[in-house]
C-alpha positions as CSV (number, residue, x, y, z in Angstrom):
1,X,102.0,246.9,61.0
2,X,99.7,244.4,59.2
3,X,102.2,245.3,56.1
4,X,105.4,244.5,58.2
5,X,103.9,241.4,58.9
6,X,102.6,240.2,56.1
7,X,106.0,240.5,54.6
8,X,108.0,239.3,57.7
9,X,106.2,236.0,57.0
10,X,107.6,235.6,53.7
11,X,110.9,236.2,54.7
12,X,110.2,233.3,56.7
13,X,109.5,231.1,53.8
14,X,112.1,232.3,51.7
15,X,114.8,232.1,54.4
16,X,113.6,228.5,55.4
17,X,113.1,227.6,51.5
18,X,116.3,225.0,51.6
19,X,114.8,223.3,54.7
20,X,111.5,222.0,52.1
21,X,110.4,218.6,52.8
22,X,108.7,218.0,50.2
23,X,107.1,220.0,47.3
24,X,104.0,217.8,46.2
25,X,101.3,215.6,47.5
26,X,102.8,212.5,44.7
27,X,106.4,211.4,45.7
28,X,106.9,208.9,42.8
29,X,104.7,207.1,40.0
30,X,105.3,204.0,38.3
31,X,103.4,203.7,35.1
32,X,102.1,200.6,32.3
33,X,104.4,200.0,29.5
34,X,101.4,198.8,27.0
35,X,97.9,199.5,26.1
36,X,95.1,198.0,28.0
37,X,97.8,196.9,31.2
38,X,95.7,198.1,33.5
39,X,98.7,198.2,36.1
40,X,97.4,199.4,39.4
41,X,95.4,196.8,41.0
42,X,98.2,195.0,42.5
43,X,100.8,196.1,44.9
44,X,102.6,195.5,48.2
45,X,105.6,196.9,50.1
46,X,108.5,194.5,50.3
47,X,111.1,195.8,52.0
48,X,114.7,197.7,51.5
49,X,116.2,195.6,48.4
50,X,118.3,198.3,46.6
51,X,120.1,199.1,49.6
52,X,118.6,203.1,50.1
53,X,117.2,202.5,53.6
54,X,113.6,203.3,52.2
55,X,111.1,200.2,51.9
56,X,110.5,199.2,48.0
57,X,107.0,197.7,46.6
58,X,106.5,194.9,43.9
59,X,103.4,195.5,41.5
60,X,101.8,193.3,39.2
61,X,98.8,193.2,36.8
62,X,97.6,189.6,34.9
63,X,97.0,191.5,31.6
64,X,99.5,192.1,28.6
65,X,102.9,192.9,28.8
66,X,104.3,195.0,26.0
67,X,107.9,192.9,25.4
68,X,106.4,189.7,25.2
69,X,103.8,190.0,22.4
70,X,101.8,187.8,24.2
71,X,98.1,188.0,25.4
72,X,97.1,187.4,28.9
73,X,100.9,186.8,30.0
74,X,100.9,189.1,32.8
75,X,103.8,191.7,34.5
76,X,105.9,191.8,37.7
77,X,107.9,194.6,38.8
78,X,110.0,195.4,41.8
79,X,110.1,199.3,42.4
80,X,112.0,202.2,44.2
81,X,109.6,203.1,46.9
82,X,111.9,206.5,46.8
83,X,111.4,207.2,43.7
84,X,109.0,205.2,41.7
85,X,111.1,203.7,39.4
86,X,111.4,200.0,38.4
87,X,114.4,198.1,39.9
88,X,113.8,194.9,38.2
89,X,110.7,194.1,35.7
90,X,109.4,190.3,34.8
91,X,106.9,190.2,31.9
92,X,104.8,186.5,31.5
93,X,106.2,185.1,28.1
94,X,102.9,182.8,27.4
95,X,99.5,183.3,26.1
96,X,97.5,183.6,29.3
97,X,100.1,183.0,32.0
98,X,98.3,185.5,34.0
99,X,101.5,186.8,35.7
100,X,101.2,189.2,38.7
101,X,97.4,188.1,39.3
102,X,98.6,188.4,42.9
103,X,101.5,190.1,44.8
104,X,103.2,189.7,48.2
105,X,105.9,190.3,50.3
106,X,108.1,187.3,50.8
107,X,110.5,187.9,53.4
108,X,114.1,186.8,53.1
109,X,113.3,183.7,51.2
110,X,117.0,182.6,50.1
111,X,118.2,183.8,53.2
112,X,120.4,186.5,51.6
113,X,119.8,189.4,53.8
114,X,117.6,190.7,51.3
115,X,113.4,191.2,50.8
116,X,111.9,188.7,48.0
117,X,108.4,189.1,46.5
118,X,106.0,186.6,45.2
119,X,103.6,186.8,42.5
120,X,100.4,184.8,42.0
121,X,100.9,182.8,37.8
122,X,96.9,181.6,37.5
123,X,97.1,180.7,34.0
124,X,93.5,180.9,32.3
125,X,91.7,177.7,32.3
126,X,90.0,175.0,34.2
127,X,91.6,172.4,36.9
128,X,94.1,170.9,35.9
129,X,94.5,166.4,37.5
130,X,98.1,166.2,39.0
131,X,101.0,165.2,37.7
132,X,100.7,166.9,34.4
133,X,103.2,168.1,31.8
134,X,100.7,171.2,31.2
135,X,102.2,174.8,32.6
136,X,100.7,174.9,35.9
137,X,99.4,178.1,38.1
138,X,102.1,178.9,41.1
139,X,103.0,181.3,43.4
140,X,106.7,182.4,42.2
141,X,109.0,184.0,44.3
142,X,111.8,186.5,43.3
143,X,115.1,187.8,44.9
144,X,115.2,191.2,45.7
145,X,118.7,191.2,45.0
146,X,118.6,190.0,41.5
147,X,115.3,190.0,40.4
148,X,116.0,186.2,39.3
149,X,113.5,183.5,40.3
150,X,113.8,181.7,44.0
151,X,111.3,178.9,43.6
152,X,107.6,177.8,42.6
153,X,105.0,176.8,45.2
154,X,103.1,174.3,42.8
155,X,99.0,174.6,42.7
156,X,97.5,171.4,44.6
157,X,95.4,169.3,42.5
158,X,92.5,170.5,41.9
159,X,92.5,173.6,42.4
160,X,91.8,176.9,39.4
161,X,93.3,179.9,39.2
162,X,95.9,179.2,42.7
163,X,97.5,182.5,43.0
164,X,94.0,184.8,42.0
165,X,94.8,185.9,45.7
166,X,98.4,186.3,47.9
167,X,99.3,187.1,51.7
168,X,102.5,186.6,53.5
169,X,101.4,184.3,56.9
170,X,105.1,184.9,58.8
171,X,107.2,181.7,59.3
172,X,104.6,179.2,60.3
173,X,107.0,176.4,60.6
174,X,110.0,177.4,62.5
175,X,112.1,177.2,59.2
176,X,113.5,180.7,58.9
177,X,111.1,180.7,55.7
178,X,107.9,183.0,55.6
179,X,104.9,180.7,54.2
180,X,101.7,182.0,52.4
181,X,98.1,181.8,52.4
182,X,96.9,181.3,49.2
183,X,93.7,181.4,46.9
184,X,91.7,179.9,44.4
185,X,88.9,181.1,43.7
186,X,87.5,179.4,40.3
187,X,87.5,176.1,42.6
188,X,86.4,177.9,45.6
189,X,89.6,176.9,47.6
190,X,92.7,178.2,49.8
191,X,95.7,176.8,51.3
192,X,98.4,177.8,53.9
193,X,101.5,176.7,51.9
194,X,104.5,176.2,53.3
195,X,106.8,179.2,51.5
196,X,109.8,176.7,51.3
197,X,108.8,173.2,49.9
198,X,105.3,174.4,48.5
199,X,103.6,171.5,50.8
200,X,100.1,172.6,51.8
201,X,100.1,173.0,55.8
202,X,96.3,173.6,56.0
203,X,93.3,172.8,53.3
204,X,90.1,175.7,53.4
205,X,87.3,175.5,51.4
206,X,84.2,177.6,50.5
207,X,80.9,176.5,48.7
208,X,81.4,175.8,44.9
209,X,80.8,179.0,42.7
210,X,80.9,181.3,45.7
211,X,84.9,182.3,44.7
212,X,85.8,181.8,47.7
213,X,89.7,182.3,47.8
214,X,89.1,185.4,45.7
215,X,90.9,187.8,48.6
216,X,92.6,186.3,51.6
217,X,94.6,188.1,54.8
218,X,96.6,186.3,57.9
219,X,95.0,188.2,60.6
220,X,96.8,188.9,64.1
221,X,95.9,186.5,67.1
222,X,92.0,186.5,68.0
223,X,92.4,183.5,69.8
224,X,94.8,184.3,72.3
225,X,97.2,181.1,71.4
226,X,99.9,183.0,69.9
227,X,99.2,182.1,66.4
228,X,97.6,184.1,64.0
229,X,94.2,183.1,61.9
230,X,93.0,184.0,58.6
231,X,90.2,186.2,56.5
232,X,89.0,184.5,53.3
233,X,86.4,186.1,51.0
234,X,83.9,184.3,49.3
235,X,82.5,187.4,46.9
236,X,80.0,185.2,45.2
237,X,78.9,183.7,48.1
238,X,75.0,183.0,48.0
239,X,73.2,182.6,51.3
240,X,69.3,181.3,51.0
241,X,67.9,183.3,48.0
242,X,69.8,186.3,47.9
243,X,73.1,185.4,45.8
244,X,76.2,187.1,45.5
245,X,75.7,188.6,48.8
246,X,79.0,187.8,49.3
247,X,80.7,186.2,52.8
248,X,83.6,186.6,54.6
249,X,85.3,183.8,56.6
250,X,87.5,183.5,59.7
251,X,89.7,180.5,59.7
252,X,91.5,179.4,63.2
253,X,95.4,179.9,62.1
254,X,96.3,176.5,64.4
255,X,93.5,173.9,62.8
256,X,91.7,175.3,60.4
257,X,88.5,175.3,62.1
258,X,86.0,178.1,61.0
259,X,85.9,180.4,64.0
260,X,82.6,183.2,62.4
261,X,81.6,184.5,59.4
262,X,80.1,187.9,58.3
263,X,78.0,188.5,55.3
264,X,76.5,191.2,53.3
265,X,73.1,192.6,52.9
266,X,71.9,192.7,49.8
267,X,72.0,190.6,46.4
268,X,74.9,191.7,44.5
269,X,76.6,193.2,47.7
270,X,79.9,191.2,46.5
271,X,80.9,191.9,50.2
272,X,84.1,190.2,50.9
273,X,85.9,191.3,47.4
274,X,88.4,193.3,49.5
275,X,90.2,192.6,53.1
276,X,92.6,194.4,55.5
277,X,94.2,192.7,58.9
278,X,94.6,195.9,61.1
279,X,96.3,196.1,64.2
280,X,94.0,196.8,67.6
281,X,91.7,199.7,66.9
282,X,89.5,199.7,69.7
283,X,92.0,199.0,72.5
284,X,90.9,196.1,73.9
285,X,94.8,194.4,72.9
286,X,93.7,192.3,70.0
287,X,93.7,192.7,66.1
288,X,90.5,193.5,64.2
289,X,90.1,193.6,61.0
290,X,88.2,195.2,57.7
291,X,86.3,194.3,55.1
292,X,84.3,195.8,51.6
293,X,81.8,194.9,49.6
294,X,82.2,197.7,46.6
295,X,78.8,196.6,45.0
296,X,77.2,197.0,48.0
297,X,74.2,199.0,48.3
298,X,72.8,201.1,51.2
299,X,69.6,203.1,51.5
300,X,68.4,203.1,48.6
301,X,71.6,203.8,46.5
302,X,72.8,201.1,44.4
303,X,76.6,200.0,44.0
304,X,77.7,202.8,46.5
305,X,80.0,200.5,48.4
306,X,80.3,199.7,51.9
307,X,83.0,199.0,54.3
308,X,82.9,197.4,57.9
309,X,85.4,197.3,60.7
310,X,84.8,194.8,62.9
311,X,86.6,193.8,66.4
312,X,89.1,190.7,66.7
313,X,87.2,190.1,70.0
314,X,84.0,189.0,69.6
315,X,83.0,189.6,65.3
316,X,81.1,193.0,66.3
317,X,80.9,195.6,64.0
318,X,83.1,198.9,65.4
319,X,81.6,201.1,62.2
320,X,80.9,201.3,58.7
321,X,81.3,203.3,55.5
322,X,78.9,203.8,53.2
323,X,79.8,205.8,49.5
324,X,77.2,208.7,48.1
325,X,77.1,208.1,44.0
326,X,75.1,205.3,43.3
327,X,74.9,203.4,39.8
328,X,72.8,205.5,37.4
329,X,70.8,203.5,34.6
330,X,70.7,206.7,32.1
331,X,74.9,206.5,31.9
332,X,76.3,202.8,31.0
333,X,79.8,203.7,32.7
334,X,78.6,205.1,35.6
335,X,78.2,201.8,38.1
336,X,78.5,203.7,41.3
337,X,80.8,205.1,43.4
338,X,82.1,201.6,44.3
339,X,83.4,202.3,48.0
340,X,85.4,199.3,49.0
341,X,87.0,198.6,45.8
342,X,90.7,198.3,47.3
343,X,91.4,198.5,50.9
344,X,94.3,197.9,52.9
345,X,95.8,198.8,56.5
346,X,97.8,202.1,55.9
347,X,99.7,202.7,59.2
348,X,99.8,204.8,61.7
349,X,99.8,207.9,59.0
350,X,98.5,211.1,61.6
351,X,100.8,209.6,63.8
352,X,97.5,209.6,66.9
353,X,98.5,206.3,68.3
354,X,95.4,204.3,66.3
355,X,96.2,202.3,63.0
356,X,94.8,204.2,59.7
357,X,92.8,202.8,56.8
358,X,93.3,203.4,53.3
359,X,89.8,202.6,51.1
360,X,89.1,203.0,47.2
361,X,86.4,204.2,45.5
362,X,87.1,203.7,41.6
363,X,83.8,204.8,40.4
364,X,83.9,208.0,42.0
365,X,82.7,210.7,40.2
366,X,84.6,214.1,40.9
367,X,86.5,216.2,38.3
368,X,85.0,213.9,35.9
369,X,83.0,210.7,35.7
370,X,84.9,207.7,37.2
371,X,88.0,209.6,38.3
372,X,87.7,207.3,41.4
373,X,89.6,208.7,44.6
374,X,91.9,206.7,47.6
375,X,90.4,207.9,51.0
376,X,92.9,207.5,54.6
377,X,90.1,207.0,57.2
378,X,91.0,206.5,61.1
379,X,90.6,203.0,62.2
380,X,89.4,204.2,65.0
381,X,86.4,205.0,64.0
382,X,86.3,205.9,60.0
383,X,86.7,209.4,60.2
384,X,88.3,210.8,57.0
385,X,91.7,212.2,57.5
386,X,92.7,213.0,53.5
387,X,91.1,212.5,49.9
388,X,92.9,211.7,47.0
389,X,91.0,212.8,43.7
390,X,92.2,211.3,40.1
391,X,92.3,214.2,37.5
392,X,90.6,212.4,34.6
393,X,87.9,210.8,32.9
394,X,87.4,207.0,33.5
395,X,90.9,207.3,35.4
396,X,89.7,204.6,38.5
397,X,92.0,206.1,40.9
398,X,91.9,203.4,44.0
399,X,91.8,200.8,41.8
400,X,94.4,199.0,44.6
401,X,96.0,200.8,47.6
402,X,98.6,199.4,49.9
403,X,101.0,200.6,52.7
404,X,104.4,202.1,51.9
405,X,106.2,203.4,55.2
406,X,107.9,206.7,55.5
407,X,109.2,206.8,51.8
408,X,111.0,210.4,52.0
409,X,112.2,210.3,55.5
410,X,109.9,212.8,57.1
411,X,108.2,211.2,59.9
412,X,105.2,210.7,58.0
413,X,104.4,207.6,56.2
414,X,103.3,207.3,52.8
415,X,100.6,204.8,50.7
416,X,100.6,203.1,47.5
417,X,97.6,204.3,45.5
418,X,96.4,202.7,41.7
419,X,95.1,204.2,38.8
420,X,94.5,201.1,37.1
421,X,92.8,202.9,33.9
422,X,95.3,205.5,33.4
423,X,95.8,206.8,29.8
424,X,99.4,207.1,28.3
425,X,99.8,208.7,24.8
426,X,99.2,205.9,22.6
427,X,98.6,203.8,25.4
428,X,94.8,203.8,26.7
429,X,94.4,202.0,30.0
430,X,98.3,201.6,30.7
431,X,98.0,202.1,34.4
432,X,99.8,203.8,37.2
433,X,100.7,203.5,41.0
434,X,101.8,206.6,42.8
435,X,103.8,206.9,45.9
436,X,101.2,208.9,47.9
437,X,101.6,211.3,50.6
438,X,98.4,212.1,52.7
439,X,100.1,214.2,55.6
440,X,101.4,215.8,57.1
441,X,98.8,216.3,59.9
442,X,99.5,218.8,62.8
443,X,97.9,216.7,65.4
444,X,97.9,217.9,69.0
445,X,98.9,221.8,67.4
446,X,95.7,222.0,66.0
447,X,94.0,222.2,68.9
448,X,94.3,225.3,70.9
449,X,92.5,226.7,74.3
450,X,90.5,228.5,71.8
451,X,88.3,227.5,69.3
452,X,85.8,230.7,68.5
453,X,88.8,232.6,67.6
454,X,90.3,231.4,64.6
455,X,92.6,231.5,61.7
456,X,91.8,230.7,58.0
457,X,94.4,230.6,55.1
458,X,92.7,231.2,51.5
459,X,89.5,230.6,52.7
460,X,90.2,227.2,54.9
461,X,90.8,226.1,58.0
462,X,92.5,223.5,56.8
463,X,90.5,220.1,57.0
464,X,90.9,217.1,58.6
465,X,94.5,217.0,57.7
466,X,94.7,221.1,59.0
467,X,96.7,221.4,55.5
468,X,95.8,224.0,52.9
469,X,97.1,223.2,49.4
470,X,98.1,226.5,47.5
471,X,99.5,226.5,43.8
472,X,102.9,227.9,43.0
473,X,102.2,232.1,42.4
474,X,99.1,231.5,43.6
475,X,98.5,234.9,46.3
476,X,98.3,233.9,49.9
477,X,95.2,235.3,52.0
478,X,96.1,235.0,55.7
479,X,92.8,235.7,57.6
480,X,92.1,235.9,61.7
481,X,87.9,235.3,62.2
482,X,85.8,236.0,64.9
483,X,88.3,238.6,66.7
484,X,85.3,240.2,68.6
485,X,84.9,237.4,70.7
486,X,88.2,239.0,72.7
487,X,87.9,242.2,74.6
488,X,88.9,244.7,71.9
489,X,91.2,246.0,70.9
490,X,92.5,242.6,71.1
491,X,96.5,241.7,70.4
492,X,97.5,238.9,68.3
493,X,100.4,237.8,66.9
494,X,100.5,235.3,63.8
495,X,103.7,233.3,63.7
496,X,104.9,230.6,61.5
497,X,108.0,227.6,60.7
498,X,108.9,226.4,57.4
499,X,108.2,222.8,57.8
500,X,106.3,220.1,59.6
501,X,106.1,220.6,63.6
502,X,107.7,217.5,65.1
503,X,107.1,216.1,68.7
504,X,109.8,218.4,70.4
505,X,108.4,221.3,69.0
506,X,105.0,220.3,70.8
507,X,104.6,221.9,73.9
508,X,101.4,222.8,76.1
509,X,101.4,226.3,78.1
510,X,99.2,226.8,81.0
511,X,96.5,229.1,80.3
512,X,97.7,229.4,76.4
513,X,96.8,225.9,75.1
514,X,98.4,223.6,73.0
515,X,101.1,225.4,70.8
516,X,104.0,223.9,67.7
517,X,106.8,225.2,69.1
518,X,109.0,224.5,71.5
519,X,109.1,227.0,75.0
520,X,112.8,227.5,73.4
521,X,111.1,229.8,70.7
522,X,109.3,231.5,73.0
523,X,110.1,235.3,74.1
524,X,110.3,234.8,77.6
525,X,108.3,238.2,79.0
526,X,105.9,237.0,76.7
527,X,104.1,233.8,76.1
528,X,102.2,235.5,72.5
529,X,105.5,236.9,70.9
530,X,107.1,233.8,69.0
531,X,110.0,233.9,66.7
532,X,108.2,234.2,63.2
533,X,110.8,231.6,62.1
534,X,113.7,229.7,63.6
535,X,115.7,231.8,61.2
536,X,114.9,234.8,61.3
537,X,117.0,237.3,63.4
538,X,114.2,239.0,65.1
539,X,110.8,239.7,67.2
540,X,107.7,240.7,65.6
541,X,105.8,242.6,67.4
542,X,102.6,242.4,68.4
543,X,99.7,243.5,65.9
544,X,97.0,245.6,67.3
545,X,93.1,244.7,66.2
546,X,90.5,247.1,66.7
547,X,87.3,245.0,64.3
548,X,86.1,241.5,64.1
549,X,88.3,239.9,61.7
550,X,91.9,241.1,60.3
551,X,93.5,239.5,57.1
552,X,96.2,240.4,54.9
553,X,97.5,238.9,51.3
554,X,100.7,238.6,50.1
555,X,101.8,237.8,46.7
556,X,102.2,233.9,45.6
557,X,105.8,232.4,46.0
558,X,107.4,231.0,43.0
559,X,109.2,227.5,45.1
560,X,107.6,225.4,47.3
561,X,107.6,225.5,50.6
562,X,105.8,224.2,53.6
563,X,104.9,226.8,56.9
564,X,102.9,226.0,59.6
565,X,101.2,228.9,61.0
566,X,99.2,229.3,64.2
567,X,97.9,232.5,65.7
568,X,97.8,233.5,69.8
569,X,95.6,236.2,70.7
570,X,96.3,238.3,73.8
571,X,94.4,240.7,76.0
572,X,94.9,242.6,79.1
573,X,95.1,241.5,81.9
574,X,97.6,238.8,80.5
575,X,95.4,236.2,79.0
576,X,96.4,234.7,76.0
577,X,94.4,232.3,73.3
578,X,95.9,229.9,70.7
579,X,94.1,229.1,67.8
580,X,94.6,226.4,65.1
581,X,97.1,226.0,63.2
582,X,97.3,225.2,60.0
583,X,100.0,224.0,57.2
584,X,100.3,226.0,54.2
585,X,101.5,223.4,51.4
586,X,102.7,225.4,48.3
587,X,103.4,223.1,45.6
């Protein structure tokens, strides 16, 4: 019987083969055109411009463009958040233009129907006294339609290096036209700029050499007047004796007026370096919001990086992350794990009703030294729900991370993730962003009315995403531990769906527990006989157990495919366990 099943399973997975979602973990990549790019700090989602119904995401990086010939001039691109491909590309064509410092999402700027992006022009150098012939920094804004430039938001006078930092603020002045908060942090500044004539709607200002303006967010309402108020980092920030602590600011969205502050705790914590504005995580209706400090040290272990989640409410901390590899003296390159180094609000991405975090750690060490990795935490309350691992040497995967949406239609939303030191032949350091895909995540099917019985698929119950990874060929070890907890000889039955579980085909069962598939599927004499898959023509029958554990392997499968499995054990006089289930990704 073990046999028949083992094989009746397969059947399932060829027979639902043409119903794949999606084959690998990476959905798209969007790579650096030139040595030393370094493209993969920068990104944002923008919006549906190609017309495809899937959002799209500009990316930018300050450093050399390969077309120009230039130094310093900088790159914008607009790309298919379906496929990863460039839609429209915009290299700098000056020494030092600094093109793509920043990147945004602009809204419908021309009013066209169609997203526009924004990109932060810096243009190495000091302050420059206005008016002045001399090229100036700006934000520029592009159409999404034609890749063609909109307008320029001017730099205000005095300011150095406007457009280091970029976030969409929403329409702020009734105009139709979204606006920007904007830094600059070589002078230590920021300004709400109005994103159709480029006048400055509100003035902020840190302490001079703090870089203040070096990262900036418009945060949901904390004040409970409708409008929304703003995060500004100050990474250098010194406060008393210990500098480059590093301070984070929170800026009233109606006046300006400085609302709190939070700080780091050590010299050289650099806390404030990265933001994210995250919907309500603690349900108490209000926004909260999340910041790093990626030098930042904690017991003991130097440059691990840290990141806080604090409450909208009142400024209190709701929980922190702290990374493991700290700097090592004995290795120049290895500067710590550097936790915190991008960070961004990912959606809801397990789909568990709480907004998600995606964090980077370039200088993780993990397949080899400085890979870096992307984690997807729970806002809620940090816990890791996927890991993202780059697959080379000095690689600083997480580099930048950003929200996508649901890129491939699934249900289950995707990220942006940066390798900004990437190597391309012939091209060191090029760069690369991948369209990321962290789920799917079972949710509520992962929990059954049992949790001493269980089932394990090569070796794993699946993590905190309940998804097992298994390479194409590679042989398939179905397992069922702990059976001697059930009156033996216990029945169980192991049954499985090509695919990803949806909500209708979420059902609880009293007495049974919490199963992923609908009552539809279920024999009806029988709550433990399931249809192994929706397409297959008949029932299994039950498989008899007479030891503690029972497992069986069949060979690997050649396509990929994704089956969720979940085993119910049953016992006279009638009662019936569910385990956990757990998605098999072959890829």
């Amino acid at each position: 019987m073990k046999h028949v099943t083992s094989v009746c399973i397969a059947c399932a997975m060829i027979l639902g083969a043409s119903n794949v979602l999606r084959a690998q973990t990476v959905l798209g990549t969007n790579t650096g055109s030139a040595a030393n790019q370094l493209l993969g700090r920068q990104m944002q989602a923008v919006g549906d411009c190609d017309g495809d119904g899937r959002t799209d995401f500009v990316v930018g990086t300050s450093f050399a463009a390969a077309s120009t010939g230039v130094s310093g001039g900088g790159l914008v691109r607009l790309v298919s958040g379906a496929t990863g491909v460039t839609i429209f590309s915009t290299p700098g064509t000056a020494n030092l233009q600094q093109l793509g410092m920043a990147v945004a999402r602009a809204g419908d700027a021309n009013i066209d129907g169609v997203p526009d992006y924004a990109a932060g022009q810096t243009w190495f150098g000091p302050a420059l006294p206005l008016p002045t012939t001399a090229p100036q920094p700006a934000v520029v804004i592009y159409s999404g339609l034609t890749g063609g430039v909109i307008r320029t938001l001017l730099a205000p006078a005095g300011t150095s290096e406007f457009g280091a930092a970029i976030a969409n603020a929403g329409d702020r002045t009734g105009d139709g036209i979204d606006d920007f908060i904007v830094g600059s942090r070589s002078s230590s500044s920021a300004h709400l700029m109005n994103g159709f004539n480029g006048a400055v709607l509100l003035p902020f200002s840190g302490p001079a050499g703090s870089r203040f303006g070096n990262s900036v967010a418009a945060l949901g309402d904390i004040t409970g007047d409708g409008i929304g108020e703003f995060l500004i980092g100050a990474s250098s920030a010194t406060l008393g004796t210990v500098t480059s602590i590093g301070v984070a600011y929170i800026f009233d969205g109606a006046n300006g007026a400085q609302l709190r502050t939070h700080n780091g705790t050590f010299a050289g914590d650099l806390f404030g370096s990265t933001l994210a504005a995250v919907p309500d995580v603690n349900a108490d209706g209000v926004s909260d919001y999340c910041i790093g400090a990626p030098s930042g040290d904690w017991n003991g272990l130097v440059n691990v990086g840290v990141v806080r989640m604090f409450s909208g409410v009142s400024g209190a901390l709701l929980w922190s992350l702290q990374g493991t590899q700290a700097y090592l003296s004995t290795s120049t390159s290895n500067l710590g794990e550097t936790l915190g180094s991008s960070l961004a609000h990912a959606g809801d991405i397990n789909i568990d009703g709480w907004p998600d975090v995606i964090v980077g750690a370039s200088g993780h060490n993990g397949i080899a030294e400085d890979c870096g990795r992307a984690d997807l935490v729970s806002g809620f309350d940090g816990s890791l729900l996927g890991r993202f691992e780059g697959s080379a040497l000095d690689d600083g995967t997480g580099s930048g991370v950003a929200s996508l949406g649901d890129s491939d239609s699934d249900g289950w939303g995707e990220v942006l993730v940066g390798t900004s030191r990437h190597d391309l032949p012939a091209m060191p350091d090029a760069g690369r962003v991948d369209i990321l895909s962290y789920g799917p995540f079972l949710g509520g099917c992962a929990a059954g009315a049992n949790t001493i019985v269980y089932l394990r698929v090569n070796g794993s119950l699946g993590g905190a995403a309940h998804r097992v990874d298994i390479a194409l060929n590679a042989a398939i070890n179905i397992e069922m531990v702990n059976l001697s907890m059930s009156p033996l000889p216990a029945n169980f039955l192991l049954f499985a769906k090509v695919g990803v579980p949806g909500a209708p085909d979420i059902t609880y069962i009293p007495g049974v527990g919490t199963m992923c598939f609908a009552p539809s599927l279920l024999a009806p004499w029988d709550p433990s006989l399931f249809l192994l898959a929706s397409s297959f023509p008949t029932l299994p029958g039950l498989i008899p157990a007479t030891s503690a554990s029972w497992n069986s392997t069949i060979p690997g499968l050649a396509f990929p495919v994704r089956v969720t499995l979940q085993p119910v054990i049953s016992f006279p006089p009638g009662s019936y366990w569910v385990g956990n289930a757990i998605l098999a990704n072959i890829r």
